[in-house]
C-alpha positions as CSV (number, residue, x, y, z in Angstrom):
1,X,-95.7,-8.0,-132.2
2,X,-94.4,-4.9,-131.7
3,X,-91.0,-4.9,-130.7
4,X,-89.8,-4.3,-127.0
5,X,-90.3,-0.6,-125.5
6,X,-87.4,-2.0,-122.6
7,X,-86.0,-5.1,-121.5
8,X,-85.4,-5.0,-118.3
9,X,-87.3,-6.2,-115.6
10,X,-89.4,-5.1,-112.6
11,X,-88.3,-1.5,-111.6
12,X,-86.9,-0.8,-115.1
13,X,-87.4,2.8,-115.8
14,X,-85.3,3.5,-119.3
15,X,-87.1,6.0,-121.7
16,X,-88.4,4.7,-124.7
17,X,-88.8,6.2,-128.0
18,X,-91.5,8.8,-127.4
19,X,-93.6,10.4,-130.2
20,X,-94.6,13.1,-129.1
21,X,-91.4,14.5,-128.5
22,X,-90.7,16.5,-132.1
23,X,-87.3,16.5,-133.2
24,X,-85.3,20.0,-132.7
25,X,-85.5,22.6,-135.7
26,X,-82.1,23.1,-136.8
27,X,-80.8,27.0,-136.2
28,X,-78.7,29.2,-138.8
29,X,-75.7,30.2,-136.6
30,X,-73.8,33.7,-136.6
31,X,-71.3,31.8,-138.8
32,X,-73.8,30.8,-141.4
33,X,-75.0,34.2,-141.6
34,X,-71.5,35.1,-141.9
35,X,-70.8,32.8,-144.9
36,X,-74.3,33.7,-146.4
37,X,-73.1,37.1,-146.3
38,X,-69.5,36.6,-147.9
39,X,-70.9,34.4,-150.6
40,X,-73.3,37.3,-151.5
41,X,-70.5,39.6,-151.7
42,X,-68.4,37.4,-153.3
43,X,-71.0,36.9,-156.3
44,X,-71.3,41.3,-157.0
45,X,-67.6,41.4,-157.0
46,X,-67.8,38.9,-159.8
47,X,-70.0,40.4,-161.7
48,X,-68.7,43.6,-161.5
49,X,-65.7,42.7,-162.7
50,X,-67.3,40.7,-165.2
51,X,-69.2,43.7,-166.5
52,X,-66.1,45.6,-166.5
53,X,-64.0,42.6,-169.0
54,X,-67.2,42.8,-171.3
55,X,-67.4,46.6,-171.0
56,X,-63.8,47.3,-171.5
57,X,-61.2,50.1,-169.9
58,X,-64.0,52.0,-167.6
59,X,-61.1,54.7,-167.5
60,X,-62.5,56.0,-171.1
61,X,-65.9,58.1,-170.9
62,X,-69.0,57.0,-172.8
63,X,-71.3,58.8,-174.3
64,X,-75.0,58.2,-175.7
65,X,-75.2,59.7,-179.5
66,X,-79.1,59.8,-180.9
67,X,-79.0,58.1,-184.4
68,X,-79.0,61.0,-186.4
69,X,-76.0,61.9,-184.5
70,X,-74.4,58.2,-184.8
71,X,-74.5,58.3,-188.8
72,X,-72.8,62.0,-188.9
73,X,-70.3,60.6,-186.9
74,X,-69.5,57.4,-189.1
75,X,-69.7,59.9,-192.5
76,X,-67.1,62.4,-190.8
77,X,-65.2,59.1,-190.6
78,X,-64.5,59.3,-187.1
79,X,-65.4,55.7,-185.7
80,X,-63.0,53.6,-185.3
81,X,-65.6,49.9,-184.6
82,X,-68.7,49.0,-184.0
83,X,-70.5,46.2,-182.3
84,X,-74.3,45.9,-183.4
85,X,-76.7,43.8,-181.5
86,X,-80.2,43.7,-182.4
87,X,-81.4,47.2,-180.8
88,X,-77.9,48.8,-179.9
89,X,-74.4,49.8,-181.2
90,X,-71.6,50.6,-179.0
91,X,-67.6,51.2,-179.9
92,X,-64.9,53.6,-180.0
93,X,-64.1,56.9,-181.7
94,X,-60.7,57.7,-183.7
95,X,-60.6,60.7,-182.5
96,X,-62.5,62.0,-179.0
97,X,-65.6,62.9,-179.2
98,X,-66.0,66.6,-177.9
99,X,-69.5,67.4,-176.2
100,X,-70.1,70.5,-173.7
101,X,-66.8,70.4,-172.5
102,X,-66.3,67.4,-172.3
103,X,-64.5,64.5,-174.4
104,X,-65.3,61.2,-174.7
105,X,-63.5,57.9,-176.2
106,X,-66.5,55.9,-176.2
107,X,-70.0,55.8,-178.0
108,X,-73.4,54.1,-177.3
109,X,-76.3,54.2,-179.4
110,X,-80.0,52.5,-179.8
111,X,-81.1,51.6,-183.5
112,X,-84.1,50.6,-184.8
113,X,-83.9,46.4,-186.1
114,X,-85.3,47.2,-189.5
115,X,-82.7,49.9,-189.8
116,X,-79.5,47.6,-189.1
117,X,-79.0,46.5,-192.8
118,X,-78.8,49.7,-193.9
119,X,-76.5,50.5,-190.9
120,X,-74.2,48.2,-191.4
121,X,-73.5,49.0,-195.0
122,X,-73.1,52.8,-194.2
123,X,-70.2,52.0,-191.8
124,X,-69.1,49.5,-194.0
125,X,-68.6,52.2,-196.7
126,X,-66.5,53.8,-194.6
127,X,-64.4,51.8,-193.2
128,X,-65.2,51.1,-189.8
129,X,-64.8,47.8,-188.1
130,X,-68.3,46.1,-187.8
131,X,-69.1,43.1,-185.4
132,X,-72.4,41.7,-185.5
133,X,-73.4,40.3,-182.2
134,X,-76.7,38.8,-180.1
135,X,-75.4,40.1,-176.7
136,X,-72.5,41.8,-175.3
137,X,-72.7,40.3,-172.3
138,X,-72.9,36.3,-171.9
139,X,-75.7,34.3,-171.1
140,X,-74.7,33.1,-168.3
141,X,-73.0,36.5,-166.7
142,X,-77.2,37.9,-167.4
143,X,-78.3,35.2,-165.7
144,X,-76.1,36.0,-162.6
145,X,-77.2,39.5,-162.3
146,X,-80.7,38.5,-162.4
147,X,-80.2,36.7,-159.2
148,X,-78.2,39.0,-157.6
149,X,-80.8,41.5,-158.3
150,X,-83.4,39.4,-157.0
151,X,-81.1,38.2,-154.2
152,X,-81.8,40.9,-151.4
153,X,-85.6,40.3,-152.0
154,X,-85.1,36.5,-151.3
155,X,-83.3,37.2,-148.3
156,X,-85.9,39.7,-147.0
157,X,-88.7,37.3,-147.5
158,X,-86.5,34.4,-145.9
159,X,-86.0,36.7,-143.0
160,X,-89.5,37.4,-142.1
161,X,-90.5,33.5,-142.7
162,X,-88.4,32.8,-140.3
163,X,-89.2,35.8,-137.8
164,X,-92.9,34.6,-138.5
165,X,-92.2,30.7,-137.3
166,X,-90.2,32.5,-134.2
167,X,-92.7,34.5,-133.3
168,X,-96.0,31.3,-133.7
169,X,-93.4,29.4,-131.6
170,X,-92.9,32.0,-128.6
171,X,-96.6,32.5,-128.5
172,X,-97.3,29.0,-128.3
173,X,-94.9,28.8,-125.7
174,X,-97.0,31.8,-123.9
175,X,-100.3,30.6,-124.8
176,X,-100.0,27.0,-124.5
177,X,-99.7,26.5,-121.1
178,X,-103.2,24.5,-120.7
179,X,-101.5,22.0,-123.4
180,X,-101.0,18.2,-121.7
181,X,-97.2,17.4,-121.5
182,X,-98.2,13.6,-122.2
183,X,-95.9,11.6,-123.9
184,X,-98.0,9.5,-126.6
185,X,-96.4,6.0,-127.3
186,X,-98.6,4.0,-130.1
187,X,-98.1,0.6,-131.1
188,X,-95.5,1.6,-134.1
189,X,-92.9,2.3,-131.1
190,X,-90.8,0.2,-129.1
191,X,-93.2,-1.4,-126.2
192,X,-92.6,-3.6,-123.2
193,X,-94.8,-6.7,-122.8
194,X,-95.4,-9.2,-119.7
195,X,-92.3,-11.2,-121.0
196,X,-90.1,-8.1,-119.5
197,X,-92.1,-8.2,-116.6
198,X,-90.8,-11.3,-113.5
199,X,-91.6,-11.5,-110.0
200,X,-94.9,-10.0,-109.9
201,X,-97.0,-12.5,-111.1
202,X,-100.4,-11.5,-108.9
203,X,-100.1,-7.9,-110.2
204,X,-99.9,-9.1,-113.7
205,X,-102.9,-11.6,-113.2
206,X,-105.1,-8.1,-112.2
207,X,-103.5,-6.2,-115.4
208,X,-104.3,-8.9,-118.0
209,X,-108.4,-8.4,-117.5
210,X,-107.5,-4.9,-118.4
211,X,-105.8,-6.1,-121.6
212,X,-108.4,-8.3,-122.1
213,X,-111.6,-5.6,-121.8
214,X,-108.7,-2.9,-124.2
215,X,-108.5,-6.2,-126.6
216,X,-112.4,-7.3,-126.8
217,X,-114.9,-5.2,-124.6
218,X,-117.7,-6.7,-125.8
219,X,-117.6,-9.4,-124.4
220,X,-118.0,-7.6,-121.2
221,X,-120.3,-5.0,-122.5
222,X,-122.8,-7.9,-123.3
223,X,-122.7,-9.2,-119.7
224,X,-123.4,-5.8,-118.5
225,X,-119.9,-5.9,-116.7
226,X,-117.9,-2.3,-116.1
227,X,-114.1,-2.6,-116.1
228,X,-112.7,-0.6,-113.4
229,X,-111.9,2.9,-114.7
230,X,-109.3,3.7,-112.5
231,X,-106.4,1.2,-111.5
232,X,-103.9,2.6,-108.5
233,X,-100.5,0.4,-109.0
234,X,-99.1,0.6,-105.0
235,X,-95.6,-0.7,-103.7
236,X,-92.6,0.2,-102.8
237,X,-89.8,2.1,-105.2
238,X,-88.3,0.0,-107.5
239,X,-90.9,-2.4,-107.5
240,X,-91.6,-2.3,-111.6
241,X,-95.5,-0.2,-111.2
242,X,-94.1,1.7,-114.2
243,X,-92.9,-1.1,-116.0
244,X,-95.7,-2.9,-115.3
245,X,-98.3,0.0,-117.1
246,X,-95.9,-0.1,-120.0
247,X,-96.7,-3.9,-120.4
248,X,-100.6,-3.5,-120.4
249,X,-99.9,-0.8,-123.0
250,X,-97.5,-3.2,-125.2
251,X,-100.0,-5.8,-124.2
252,X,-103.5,-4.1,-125.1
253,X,-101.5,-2.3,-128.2
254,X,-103.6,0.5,-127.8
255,X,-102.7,4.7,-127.6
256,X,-100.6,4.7,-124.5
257,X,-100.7,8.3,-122.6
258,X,-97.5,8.6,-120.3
259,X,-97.4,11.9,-117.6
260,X,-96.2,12.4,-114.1
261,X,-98.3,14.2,-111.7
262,X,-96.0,17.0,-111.5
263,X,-96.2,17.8,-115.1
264,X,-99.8,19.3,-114.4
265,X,-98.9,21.9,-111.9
266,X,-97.5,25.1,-112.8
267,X,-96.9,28.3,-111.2
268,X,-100.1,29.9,-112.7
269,X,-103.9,28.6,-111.4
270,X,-106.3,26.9,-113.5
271,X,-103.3,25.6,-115.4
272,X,-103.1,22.0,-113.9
273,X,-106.9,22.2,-114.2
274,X,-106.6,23.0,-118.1
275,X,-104.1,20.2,-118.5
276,X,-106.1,17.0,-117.2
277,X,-109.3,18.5,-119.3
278,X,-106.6,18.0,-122.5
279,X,-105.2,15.0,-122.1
280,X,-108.8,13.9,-121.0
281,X,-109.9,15.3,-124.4
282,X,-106.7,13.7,-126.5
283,X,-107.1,9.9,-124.3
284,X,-110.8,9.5,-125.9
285,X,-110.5,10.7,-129.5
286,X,-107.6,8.1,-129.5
287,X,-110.3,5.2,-127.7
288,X,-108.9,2.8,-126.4
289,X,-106.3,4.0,-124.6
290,X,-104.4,4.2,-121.5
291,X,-103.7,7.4,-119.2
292,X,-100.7,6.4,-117.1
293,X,-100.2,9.2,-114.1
294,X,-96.8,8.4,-112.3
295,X,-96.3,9.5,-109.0
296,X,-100.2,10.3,-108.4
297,X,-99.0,11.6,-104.9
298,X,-98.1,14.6,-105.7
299,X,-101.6,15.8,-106.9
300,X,-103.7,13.5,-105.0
301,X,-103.0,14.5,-101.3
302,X,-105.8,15.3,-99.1
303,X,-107.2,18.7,-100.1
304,X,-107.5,21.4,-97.3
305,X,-105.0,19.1,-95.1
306,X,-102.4,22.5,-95.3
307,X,-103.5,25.6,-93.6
308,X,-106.6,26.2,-91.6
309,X,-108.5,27.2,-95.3
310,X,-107.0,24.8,-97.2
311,X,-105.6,27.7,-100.0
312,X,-102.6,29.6,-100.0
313,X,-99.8,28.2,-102.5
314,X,-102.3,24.5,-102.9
315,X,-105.1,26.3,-104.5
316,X,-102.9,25.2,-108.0
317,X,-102.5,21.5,-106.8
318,X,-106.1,20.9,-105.5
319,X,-108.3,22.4,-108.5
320,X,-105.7,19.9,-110.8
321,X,-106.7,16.9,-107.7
322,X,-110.8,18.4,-108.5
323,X,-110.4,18.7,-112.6
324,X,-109.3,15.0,-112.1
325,X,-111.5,13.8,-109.9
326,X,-114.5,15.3,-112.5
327,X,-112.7,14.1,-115.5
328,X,-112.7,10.2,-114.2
329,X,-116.7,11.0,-113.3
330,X,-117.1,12.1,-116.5
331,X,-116.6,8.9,-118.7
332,X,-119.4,7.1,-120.7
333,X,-120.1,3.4,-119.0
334,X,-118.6,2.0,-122.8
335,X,-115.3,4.6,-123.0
336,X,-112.7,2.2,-123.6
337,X,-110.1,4.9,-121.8
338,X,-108.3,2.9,-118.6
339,X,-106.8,5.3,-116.1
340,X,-103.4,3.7,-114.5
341,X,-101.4,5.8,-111.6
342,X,-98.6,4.5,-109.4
343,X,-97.7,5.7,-106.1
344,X,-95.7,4.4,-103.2
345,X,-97.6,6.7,-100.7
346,X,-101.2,5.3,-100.9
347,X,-101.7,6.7,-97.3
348,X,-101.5,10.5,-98.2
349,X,-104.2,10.2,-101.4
350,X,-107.3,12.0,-100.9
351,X,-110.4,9.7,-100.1
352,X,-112.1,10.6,-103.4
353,X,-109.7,9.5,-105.5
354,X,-110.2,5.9,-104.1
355,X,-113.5,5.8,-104.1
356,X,-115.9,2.8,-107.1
357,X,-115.8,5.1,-109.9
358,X,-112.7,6.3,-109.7
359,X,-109.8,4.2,-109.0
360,X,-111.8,1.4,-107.7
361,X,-109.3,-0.6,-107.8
362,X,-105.6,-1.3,-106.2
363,X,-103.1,-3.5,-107.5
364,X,-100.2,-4.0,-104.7
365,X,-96.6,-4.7,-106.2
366,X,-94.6,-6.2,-103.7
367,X,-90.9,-6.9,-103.7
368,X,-90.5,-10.2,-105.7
369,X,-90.1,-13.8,-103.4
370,X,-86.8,-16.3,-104.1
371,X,-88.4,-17.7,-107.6
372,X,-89.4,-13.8,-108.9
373,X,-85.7,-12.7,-108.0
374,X,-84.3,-15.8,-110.1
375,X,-86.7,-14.6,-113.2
376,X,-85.6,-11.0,-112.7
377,X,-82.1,-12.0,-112.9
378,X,-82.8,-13.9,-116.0
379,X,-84.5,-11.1,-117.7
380,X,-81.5,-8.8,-116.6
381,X,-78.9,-11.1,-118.1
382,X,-80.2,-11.7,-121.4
383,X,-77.5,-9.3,-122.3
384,X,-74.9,-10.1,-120.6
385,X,-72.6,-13.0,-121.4
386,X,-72.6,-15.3,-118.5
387,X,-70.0,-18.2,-117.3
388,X,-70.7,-21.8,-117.0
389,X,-70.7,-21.1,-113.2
390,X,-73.2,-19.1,-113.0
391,X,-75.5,-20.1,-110.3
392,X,-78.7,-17.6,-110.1
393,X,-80.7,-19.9,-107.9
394,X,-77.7,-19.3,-105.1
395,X,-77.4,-15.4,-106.2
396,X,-81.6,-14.8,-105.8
397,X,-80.8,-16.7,-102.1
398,X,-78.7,-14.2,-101.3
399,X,-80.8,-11.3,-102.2
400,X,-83.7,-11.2,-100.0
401,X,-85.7,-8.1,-99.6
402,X,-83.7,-6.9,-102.9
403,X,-86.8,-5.1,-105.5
404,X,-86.6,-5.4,-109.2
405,X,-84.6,-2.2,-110.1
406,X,-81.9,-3.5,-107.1
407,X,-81.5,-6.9,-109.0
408,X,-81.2,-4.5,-112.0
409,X,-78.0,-2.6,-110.7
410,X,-76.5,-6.1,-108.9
411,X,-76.4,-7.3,-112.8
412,X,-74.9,-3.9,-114.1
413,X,-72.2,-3.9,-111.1
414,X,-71.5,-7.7,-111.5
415,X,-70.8,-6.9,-115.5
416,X,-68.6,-3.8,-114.1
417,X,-66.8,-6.0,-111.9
418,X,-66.4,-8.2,-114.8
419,X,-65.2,-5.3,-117.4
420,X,-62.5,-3.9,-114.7
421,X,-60.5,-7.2,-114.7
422,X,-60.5,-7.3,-118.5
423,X,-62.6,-10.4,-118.0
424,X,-65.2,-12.0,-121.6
425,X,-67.4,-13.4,-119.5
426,X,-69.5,-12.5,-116.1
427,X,-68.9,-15.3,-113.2
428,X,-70.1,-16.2,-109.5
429,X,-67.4,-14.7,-108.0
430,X,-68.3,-10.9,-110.3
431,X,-71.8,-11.3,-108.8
432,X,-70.4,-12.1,-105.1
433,X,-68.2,-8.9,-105.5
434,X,-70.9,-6.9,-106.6
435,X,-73.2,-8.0,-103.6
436,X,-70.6,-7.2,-101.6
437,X,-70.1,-3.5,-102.8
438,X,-74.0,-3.0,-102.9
439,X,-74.9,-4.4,-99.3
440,X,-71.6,-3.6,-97.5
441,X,-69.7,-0.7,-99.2
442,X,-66.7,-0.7,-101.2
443,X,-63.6,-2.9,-100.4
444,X,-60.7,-1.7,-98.9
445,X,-62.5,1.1,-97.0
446,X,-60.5,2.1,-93.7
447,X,-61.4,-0.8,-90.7
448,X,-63.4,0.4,-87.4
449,X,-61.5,0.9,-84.4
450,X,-61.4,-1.7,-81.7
451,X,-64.2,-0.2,-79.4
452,X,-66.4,0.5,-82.4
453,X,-66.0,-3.0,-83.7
454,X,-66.8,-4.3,-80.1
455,X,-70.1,-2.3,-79.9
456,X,-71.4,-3.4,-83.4
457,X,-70.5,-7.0,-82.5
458,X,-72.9,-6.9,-79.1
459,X,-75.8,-5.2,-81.2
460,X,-76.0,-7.9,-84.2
461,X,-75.2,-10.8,-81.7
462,X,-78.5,-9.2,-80.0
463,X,-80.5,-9.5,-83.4
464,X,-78.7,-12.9,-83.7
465,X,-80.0,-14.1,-80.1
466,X,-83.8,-12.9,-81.3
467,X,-83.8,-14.6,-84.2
């Protein structure tokens, strides 16, 4: 089984590990660039001064001679070396070489490869100093200048690569506005099961025929029974709906589509609209699957119900509240696609929405009873280590009324209480303390006055008398 999306209880609403969330692309900053920069620079100094040791003092001038020239030269007996590669000699004159005004100390000039024998033995006859080499210049120092050449092309095509990506990614950002926001959790990710769920035991009888129909529809495609396509999670705040849709997903271990209402409504019209038609689209090509829509309210109001025309700054909100409507109409009778939406405002939906066919079906979450409390607690403590006197019977007594994501903080307090005194463990008396602080305020806070204590003492010995 897939392991646990979150383990807390009823009202739990940490954020899992969501997929469709891509990771950020990591940025060159202006000091990168910087660096880049100074390395390049870095690498033409070296190699101009590396051209300059192989080159020699670049204070004498150089001149080219043609062959012809060259030979005269050696024969006048006025060259003082030579170094011959295959194609090329280059060296130094005795004496400098005077040439249309000018003088030069240095000669270059380009020989033919069948003619370097003969060369050779020419200079050799006079006495120059011959050094037969490959290169003048080392392999490696070639091999550097070939990059750096090639260098400022690289970076010119690196720069519009990533001006391209830039620019795809601001025109998605302009264009994709009809795009569902969805957050897609698949069975590879963390997932929350009933075993995280306590205290609402009827709602999680309801939700287990939906696992059931994700798990094996045939067996109610046979019978000619349709599972409800819509199923409206009401209660109170804190009561675990979310949680609760998270477990049929973890459950059913089937594509899991997570959005709040308010993630449809933008400030341009028809894009609400364009948003339920793609996650519509995205929810059946992954069949089966689940649409979770928190916080249905704020889309699902009565249409028209502000302003005598029922426009104005609602148009947005009531063609996404329409696009929904004829996107849950729209399913095939054997879609395996479940549509789950919470709300703790059932009284403000429009009557559509509620209607068989849509969701045609309500699951009421109601503040867990004494047992439920004890099995939130439970789930809420598996973390935390716990004294021998530890009583959560007495603590889920004392806790009436208290939802699942109140139990949660009591627990988180109670190990806060516990932390501030340097304690190991987490006792009664943490848990009393943290009651205390939830229900009554913080200790030590400054005391009524006399005629204020007076009054509040009449008006709860009234509720005391009643009850």
């Amino acid at each position: 089984m897939a392991q646990r999306m979150n383990s807390g209880p009823t009202g739990g609403r940490g954020d899992p590990e969501r997929s469709s969330t891509p990771p950020p692309q990591p940025r060159m900053s202006g000091r990168g660039w910087a660096v880049l920069l100074g390395l390049v620079l870095l690498f033409n100094i070296l190699f101009y001064y590396a051209q300059l040791a192989a080159g020699g003092n670049s204070k004498v001038r150089q001149t080219t001679l043609s062959y012809s020239a060259f030979t005269a030269q050696v024969q006048k007996g006025n060259i003082k070396n030579a170094n011959v590669q295959s194609t090329q000699v280059t060296g130094d004159f005795k004496t400098p070489y005077a040439y249309k005004g000018k003088t030069y100390g240095r000669y270059s000039s380009i020989i033919a490869t069948n003619l370097t024998p003969s060369l050779v033995s020419l200079m050799q006859k006079y006495g120059v100093d011959v050094t037969l080499a490959n290169t003048s210049t080392p392999t490696w120092l070639v091999a550097l200048g070939l990059i750096l050449q090639a260098l400022p092309l690289l970076l010119f095509f690196g720069l519009f690569y990533f001006g391209a990506r830039s620019a795809m990614r601001q025109q998605q950002g302009v264009f994709g506005f009809g795009q569902s926001r969805a957050k897609l959790y698949t069975q590879e990710r963390p997932s929350t099961t009933f075993a995280d769920v306590a205290g609402v035991e009827g709602a999680k009888s309801e939700l287990r025929e939906i696992v059931d129909f994700l798990r094996d529809p045939t067996k109610y495609h046979r019978l000619g029974a349709r599972i409800p396509k819509g199923v409206l999670l009401v209660g109170p705040p804190g009561t675990g709906k979310t949680l609760l849709a998270r477990a049929v997903a973890g459950e059913a271990r089937v594509a899991f589509f997570s959005i709040s209402a308010t993630e449809f409504v933008e400030m341009f019209v028809g894009v609400g609209a364009s948003r339920v038609r793609d996650l519509f689209e995205r929810a059946r090509g992954a069949a089966p699957s689940i649409i979770f829509v928190d916080e249905l309210d704020a889309i699902g109001g009565y249409r028209g119900a502000r302003g005598p025309t029922g426009g104005g700054s609602n148009d947005e909100r009531e063609q996404t509240l329409n696009q929904l409507l004829v996107s849950m109409d729209g399913f095939e009778p054997n879609d395996a696609v479940i549509v789950l939406a919470a709300t703790n405002r059932p009284d403000v939906l429009d009557p559509a929405l509620l209607r068989p066919g849509r969701f045609d079906r309500q699951v009421v979450v109601d503040p867990p009873d004494r047992r439920g409390r004890e099995a939130i607690l439970r789930i809420h403590t598996r973390q935390i280590p716990l004294s021998s006197d530890i009583d959560l019977d007495a603590i889920a007594r004392s806790t009436p009324g208290m939802s699942g994501a109140d139990l949660a903080n009591l627990a988180n307090e109670a190990a806060l209480a516990a932390a501030r005194k340097g304690e190991s463990q987490v006792g009664q008396r943490d848990f009393e303390v943290a009651l205390d602080r939830i229900t009554l305020g913080l200790e030590g806070t400054p005391l009524m006055d006399v005629e204020e204590r007076r009054t509040v003492a009449y008006h709860e010995g009234g509720h005391a008398l009643v009850a």
